[in-house]
N, C-alpha and C positions, 0 to 999 in steps of 0.2 A: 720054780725057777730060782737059782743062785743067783741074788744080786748080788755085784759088785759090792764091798767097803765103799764107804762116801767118799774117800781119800782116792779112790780107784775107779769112782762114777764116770766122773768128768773126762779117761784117758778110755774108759770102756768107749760111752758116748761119741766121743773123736773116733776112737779106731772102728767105729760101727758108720758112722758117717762115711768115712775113707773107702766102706766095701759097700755101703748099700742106699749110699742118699745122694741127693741130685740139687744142685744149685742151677734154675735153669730161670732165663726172661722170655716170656712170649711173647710176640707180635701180635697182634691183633687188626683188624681192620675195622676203626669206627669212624665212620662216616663223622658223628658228633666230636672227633678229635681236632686240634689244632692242623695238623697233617693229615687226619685221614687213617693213623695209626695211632698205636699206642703200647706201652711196653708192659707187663704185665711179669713181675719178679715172683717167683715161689722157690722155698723149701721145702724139699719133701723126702719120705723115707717110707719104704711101701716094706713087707711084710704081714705074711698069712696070718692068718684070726689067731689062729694058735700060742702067735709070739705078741696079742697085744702087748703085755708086762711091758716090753722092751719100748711099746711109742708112748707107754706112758711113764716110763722113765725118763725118756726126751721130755715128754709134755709138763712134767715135774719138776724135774733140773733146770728146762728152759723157763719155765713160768710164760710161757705163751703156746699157741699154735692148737688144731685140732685135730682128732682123731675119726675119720670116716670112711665109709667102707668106697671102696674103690670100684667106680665106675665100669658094672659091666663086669666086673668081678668079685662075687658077692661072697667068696673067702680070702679076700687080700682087704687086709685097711692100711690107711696113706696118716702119717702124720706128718698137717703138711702148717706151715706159717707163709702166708699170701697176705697180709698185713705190713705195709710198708713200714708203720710207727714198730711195729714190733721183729722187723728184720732189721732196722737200724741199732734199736734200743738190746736187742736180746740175742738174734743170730748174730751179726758181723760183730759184736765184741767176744762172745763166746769163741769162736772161730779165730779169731785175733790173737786172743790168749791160749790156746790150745792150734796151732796149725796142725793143718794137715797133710798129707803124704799127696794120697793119688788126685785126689782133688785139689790139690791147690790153687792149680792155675784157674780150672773154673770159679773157686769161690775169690780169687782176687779179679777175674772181669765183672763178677756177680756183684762185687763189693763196691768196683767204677762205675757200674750202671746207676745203681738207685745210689750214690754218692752225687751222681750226676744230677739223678732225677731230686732229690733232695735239694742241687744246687740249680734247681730249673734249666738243666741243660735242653731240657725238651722243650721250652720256648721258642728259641732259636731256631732256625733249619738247616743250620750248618751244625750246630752241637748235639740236636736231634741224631742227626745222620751219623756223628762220631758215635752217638750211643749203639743205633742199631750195628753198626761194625761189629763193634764188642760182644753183639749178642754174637754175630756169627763168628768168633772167637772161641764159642765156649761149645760144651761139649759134642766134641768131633766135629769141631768148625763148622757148624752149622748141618753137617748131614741127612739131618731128620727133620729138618723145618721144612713147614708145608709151600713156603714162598722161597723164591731165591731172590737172595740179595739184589741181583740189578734188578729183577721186576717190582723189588718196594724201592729202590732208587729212581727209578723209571717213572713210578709213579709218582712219588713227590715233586720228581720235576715236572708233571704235568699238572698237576694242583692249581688253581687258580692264587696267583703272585698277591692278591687281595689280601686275601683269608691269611698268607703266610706275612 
């Protein structure tokens, strides 16, 4: 494989990101949660075994994140950073200083989220609820999440007023 010039890593890496990487927050439903929920941030960039080189080029330049083979597809590996200290400190400033095209909009709600969660928005249950929005904001307003929006609204207002 031809790598990039070092001068030229950092704008490959972006335009690779733009066509093939995902800035997404999952929901989660845990009962041990303040709500009942919980928001779960990852970066990830999946490609076949073939092109490891390329996720550990991210994995290098970024100086974070892991390489694993992809569940259930056992010739695709994911490099993915699910470590919130290291999506603060390594993705969102990377991202910052290199924006992007096709992703922007998602990695700026990406970037609200755990901004949020960093500033304990999820305490609350009114800034909680602002965050989950966001998630359904982000790629294709939510179309692919397993819950829809009013039935995790739904739910939290049925939550015992104690707990919250």
């Amino acid at each position: 494989m031809n790598v990039p010039k070092a001068k030229y890593l950092k704008y490959y890496l972006l335009g690779f990101t733009d066509a093939e990487g995902c800035f997404s927050v999952s929901l989660k439903k845990e009962n041990t949660a303040r709500f009942g929920w919980a928001l779960d941030p990852l970066f990830q960039i999946t490609q076949h075994k073939c092109n490891r080189e390329v996720l550990e080029m991210f994995q290098k330049e970024l100086k974070c994140g892991r390489i694993i083979e992809k569940s259930g597809q056992p010739d695709c590996l994911v490099f993915l950073v699910d470590n919130r200290r290291q999506l603060v400190e390594k993705i969102i400033p990377f991202f910052e200083k290199y924006p992007l095209l096709t992703k922007c909009n998602d990695f700026v709600k990406f970037r609200e989220i755990i901004t949020g969660l960093e500033n304990k928005m999820h305490h609350k249950k009114e800034t909680f609820i602002e965050l989950i929005k966001k998630c359904y904001e982000m790629n294709l307003e939510g179309k692919q999440r397993r819950y829809k929006l009013q039935e995790i609204l739904e739910d939290l207002n049925k939550r015992d007023p104690q707990r919250l």
